[in-house]
N, C-alpha and C positions, 0 to 999 in steps of 0.2 A: 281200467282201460282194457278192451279185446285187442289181443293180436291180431294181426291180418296177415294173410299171405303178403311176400312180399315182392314188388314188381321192381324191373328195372324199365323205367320211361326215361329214351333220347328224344325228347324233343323234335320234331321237325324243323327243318328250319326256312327262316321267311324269304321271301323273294331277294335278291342283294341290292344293295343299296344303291341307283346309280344317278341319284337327282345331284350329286355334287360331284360326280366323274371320279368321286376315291372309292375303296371300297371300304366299307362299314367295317372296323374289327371284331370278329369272331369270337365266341365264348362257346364252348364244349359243355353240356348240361347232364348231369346222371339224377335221376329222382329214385331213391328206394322207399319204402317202408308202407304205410296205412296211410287212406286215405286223407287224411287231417295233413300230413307231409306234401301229398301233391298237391293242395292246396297253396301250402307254403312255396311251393315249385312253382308254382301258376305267378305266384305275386313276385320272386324275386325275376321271373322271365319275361315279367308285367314291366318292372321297371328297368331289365336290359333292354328293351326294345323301347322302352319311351326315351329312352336317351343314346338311342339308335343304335345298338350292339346288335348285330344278327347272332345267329345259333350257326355253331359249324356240325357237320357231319360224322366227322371225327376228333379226335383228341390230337393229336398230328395235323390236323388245321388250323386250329382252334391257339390263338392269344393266350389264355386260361380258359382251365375245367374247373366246376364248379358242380362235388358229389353233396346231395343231399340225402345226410343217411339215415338209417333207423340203428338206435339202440335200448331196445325193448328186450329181446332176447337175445341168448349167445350167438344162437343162429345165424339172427339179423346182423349182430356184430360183424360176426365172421364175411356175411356178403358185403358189408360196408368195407371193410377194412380190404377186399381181395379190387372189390371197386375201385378204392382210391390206390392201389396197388398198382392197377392197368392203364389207370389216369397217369402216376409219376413217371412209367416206363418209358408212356409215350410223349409226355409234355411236363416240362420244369415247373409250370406255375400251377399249381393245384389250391384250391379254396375249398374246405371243407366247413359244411355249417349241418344244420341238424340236433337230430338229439341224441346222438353219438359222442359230436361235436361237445356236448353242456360237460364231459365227462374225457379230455384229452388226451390224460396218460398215455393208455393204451393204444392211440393214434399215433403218438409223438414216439413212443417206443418202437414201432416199426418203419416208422417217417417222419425222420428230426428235421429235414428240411420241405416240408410244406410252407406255402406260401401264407396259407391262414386258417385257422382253425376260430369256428363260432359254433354256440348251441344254439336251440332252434328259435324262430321268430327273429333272428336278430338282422332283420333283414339291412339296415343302416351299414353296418361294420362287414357284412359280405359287398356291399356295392361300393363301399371305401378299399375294399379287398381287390373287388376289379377295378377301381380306377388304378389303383396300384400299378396293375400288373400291365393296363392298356388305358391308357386314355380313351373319353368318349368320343366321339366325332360334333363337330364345332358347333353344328346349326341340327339339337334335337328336334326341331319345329317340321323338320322334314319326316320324323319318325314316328309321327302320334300313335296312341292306341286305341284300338276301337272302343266304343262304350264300354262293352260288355268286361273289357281285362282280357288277358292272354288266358287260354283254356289249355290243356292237355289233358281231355276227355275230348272226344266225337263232339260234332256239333249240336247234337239232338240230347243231352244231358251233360248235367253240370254239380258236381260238389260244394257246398253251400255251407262256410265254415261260422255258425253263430257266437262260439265262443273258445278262450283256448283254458288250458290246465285244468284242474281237477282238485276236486276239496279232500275227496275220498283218499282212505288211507289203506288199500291192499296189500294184504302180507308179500303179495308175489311181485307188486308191481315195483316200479322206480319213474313210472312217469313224474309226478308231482315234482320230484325231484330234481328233473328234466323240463320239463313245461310249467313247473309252477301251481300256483292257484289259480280257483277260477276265476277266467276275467273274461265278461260277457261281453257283446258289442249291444250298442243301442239299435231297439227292435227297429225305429226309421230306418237305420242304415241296412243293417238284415234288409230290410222288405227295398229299398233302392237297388240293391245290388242286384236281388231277385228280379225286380221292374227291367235292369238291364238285361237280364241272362233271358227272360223270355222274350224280351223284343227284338234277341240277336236270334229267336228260333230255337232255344234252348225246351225242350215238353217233356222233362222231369228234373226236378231240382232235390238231389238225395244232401239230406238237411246230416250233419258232422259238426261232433266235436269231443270231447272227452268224455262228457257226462250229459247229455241230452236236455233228459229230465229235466237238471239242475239250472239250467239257463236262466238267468236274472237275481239268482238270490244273492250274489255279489252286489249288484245293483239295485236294491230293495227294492226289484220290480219295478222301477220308475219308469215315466210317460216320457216319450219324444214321439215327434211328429212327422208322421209322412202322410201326404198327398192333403197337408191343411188339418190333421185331425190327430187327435192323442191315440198312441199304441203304448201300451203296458210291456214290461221288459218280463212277459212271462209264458210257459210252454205252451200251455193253451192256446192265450192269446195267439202269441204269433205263430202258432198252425194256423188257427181260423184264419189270419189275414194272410199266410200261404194260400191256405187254400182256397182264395181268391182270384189269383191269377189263371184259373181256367188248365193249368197242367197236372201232371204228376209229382204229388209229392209225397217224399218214402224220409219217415222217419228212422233215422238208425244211434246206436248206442243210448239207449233209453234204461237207464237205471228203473225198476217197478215201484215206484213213488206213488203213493195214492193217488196225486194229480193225474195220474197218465189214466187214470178209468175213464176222464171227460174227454179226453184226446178221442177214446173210441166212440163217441158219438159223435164226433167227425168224423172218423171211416165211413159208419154204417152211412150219412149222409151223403157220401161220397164226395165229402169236399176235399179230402186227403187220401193216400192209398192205406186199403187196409192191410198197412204190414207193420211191423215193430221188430225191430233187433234187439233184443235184450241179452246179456251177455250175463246167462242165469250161475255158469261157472260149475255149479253142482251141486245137488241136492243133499248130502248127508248132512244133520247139521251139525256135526263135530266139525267137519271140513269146513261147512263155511262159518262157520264161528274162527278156525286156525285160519281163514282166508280173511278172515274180517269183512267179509259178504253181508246184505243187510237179505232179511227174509226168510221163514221158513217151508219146506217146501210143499209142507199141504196147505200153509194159506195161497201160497202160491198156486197150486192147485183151484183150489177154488178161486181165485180172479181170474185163471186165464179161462175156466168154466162158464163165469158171469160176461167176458169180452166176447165170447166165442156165442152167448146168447146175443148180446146187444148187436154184434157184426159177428154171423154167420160166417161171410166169406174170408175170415183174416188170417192172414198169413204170421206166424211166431216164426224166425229164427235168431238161432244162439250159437254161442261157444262156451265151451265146457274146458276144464285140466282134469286128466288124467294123471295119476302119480304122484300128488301133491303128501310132501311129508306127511305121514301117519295115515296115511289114506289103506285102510283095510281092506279086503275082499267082500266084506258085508258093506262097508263103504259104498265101493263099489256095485253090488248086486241092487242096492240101494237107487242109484243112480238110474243104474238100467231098468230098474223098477218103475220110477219114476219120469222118464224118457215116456215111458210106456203108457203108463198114466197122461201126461200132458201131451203129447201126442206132438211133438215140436213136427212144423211143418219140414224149416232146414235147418240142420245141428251139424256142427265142426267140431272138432278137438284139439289140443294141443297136447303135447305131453311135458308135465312139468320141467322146466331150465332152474337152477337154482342163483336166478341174477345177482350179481353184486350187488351190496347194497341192499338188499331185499330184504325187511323185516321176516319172510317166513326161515331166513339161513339162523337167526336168533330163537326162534320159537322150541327148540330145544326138542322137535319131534323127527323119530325114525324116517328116514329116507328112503324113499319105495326104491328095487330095486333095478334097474333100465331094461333088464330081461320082460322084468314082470308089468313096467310102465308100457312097455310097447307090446307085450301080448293084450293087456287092458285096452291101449289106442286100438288096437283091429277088432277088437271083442263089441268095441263101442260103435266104430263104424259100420260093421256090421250089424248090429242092431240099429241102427239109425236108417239104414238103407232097404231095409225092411221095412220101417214105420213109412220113410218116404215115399217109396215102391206103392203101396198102399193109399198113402194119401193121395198123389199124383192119378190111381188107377178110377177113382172117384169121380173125377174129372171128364173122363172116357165120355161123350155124347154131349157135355155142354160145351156152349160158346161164350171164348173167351176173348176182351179186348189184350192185343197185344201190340205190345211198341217194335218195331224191327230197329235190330242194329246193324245185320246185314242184306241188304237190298237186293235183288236179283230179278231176271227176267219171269224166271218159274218159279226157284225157288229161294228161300230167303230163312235168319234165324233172326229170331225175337223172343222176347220176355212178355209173360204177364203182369200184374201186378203184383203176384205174390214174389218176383223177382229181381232181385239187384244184380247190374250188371258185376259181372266176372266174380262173382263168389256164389251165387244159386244157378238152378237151373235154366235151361233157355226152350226155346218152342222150335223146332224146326217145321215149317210148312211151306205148303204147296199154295199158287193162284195163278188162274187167269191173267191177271195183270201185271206189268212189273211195279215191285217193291222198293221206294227209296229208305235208305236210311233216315232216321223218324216219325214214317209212317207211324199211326196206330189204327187197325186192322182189326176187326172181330174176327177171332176163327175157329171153325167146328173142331174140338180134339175129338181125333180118331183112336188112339192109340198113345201111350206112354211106358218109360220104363223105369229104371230106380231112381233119375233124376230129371229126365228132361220129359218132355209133351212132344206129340204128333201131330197136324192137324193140316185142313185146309183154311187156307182165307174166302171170304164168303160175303 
């Protein structure tokens, strides 16, 4: 699993209820953690609104809050737990679910009277949580939801969750342990949900789950049906009947599994974007053997040589640990070597946490020391900002299709395709015409700098 920066999403909230003269009772929503989470957000907000619950404003208005946390890292810990901390202050009823939630103790220890604590998915036993706390309102027929499901992304993209848990076994991680195994959904329903997300206006659907790649082998791959015709429960497959639908689609968390070389002959064709997030972790292979990483990193070298022949224009980004037990200075030098070599388009870091729970606390090796982890994290991003600085300046004189996220009269910010929103870079340009959000827009770059592009629209 990659870490993600972590967001706090309040929810909007919907119009009030006034077709039976009560007012709808109110639930308080915190969403933290990686994208796979706000998915999970979207569906339990999916089902308070089909059974007519509005979103309150604040927690002080609000019947029950309802924090959906991240427990991946201490970090994450720590903002979950300060979360549901500012939730109790202000309101008695607190529901906590998540994948914080799969693992209690340490909840219950600073908050013995919560209302309810669940781990993640369990979306049943959060909605028996809030009836608890408030009954629903009598006639849900008045609160339907629209095709698509409740969103908490912009209108103009949408997170697209194929499957949940994970097979793989990292020394660093505790997912598995939290979410389980993997367990795919049937490719009909994938590509239904997609049929809704673009018919509500949705023009990129960033594809999420724990192991990408891995989609369907829980499933041996098996055929279900959408639009009358057999789809296979496998990566390839359901890219090509993604990339169908006539939008943007960005694959992300892609383990480097032989299969994903076919995937690139969908970029090049441009039936999908060509980007891939592969979460390479680190090239020494001491480290990724104690990481239990699969690959090493001069084959890896040469595949991302052969993709970058087949699709020219494709975008690599990853995340990397820094300071990972026994991780040496030649380790290190290693990495940056390598960085260097493969040329990653956009590269992030983390600096090793030693999670509970985490097979690398067992592995019986030296522990870098946090002076020295976090001279390595600036040493790294520094080099990286360099490589990007570079790659971005390449760019200078061509025209590139980009999506706006923010609209404006003159001026407006957008992504290319080599971009996800809020983790890479964005486009800031100039035009003649105004710009709505989900525009896509050809634009001349004129100018870039260590991360973002300049340009006119054109």
């Amino acid at each position: 699993m990659t870490p993600q920066p972590q967001k706090n999403n309040h929810a909007p909230p919907p119009p009030p209820d006034t077709a039976t003269g009560t007012p709808a009772p109110k639930i308080s929503f915190v969403s933290l953690g990686c994208p796979k989470a706000l998915v999970d957000s979207e569906r339990i907000i999916g089902r308070l609104r089909a059974e007519g619950y509005n979103l309150a404003k604040s927690h002080q208005d609000a019947a029950a809050v309802i924090v959906n946390t991240c427990g991946f890292l201490d970090t994450a810990k720590a903002e979950s737990l300060a979360a549901i901390g500012a939730a109790a202050a202000e309101n008695g009823k607190v529901i906590v679910t998540g994948c914080m939630g799969a693992e209690p103790a340490a909840i219950l220890e600073k908050f013995p009277d919560l209302h309810w604590i669940s781990g993640p998915q369990d979306f049943g036993s959060v909605m028996r949580a809030v009836h608890e706390a408030v009954a629903p309102p009598h006639d849900p027929f008045l609160d339907l939801l629209p095709p698509q499901g409740i969103k908490l992304t912009p209108r103009h993209y949408a997170y697209l969750k194929i499957s949940e848990g994970c097979n793989n076994r990292c020394t660093f991680c505790i997912i598995p342990k939290l979410r389980g195994v993997l367990v795919s959904r049937e490719a009909g329903d994938i590509l239904r949900e997609a049929e809704k997300l673009v018919a509500a206006g949705v023009k990129e659907l960033l594809i999420i789950s724990q192991d990408t790649s891995a989609y369907g082998l829980d499933l041996n791959y098996a055929e279900s049906s959408f639009r009358g015709r057999p789809v296979k429960a496998k990566f390839f497959d359901l890219a090509r009947e993604l990339g169908q639908f006539g939008v943007w689609v960005r694959l992300h968390y892609v383990y480097p599994y032989p299969h994903v070389d076919d995937a690139i002959e969908l970029m090049a064709a441009g039936k999908i974007l060509p980007y891939l997030d592969i979460p390479f972790q680190h090239a020494s292979p001491k480290i990724l053997r104690a990481m239990r990483r699969p690959g090493g990193a001069g084959k890896v070298l040469e595949r991302i040589s052969k993709w970058r022949a087949v699709c020219p224009g494709l975008t690599l980004r990853s995340t990397f640990i820094v300071g990972f037990p026994g991780e040496s200075e030649e380790d290190f030098e290693l990495l940056l070597d390598w960085l260097q070599d493969a040329k990653i388009d956009r590269a992030g870091a983390f600096k090793y946490e030693p999670v509970a729970g985490a097979a690398a606390n067992d592995l019986g090796l030296p522990p870098v020391a946090p002076e020295v982890a976090e001279i390595r994290y600036r040493r790294f991003m520094e080099h990286c900002q360099k490589i990007s600085a570079g790659k971005l300046k390449e760019k200078i004189g061509k025209r590139l299709a980009v999506i706006v996220d923010q609209g404006g009269s003159r001026a407006s910010v957008g992504r290319t395709a080599g971009d996800a929103p809020e983790i890479d870079g964005k486009v800031h340009l100039v035009s003649r015409r105004p710009l709505r959000q989900g525009d896509i827009v050809t634009v001349k770059i004129e100018r870039s700098d260590a991360y973002d592009l300049y340009g006119t629209a054109i």
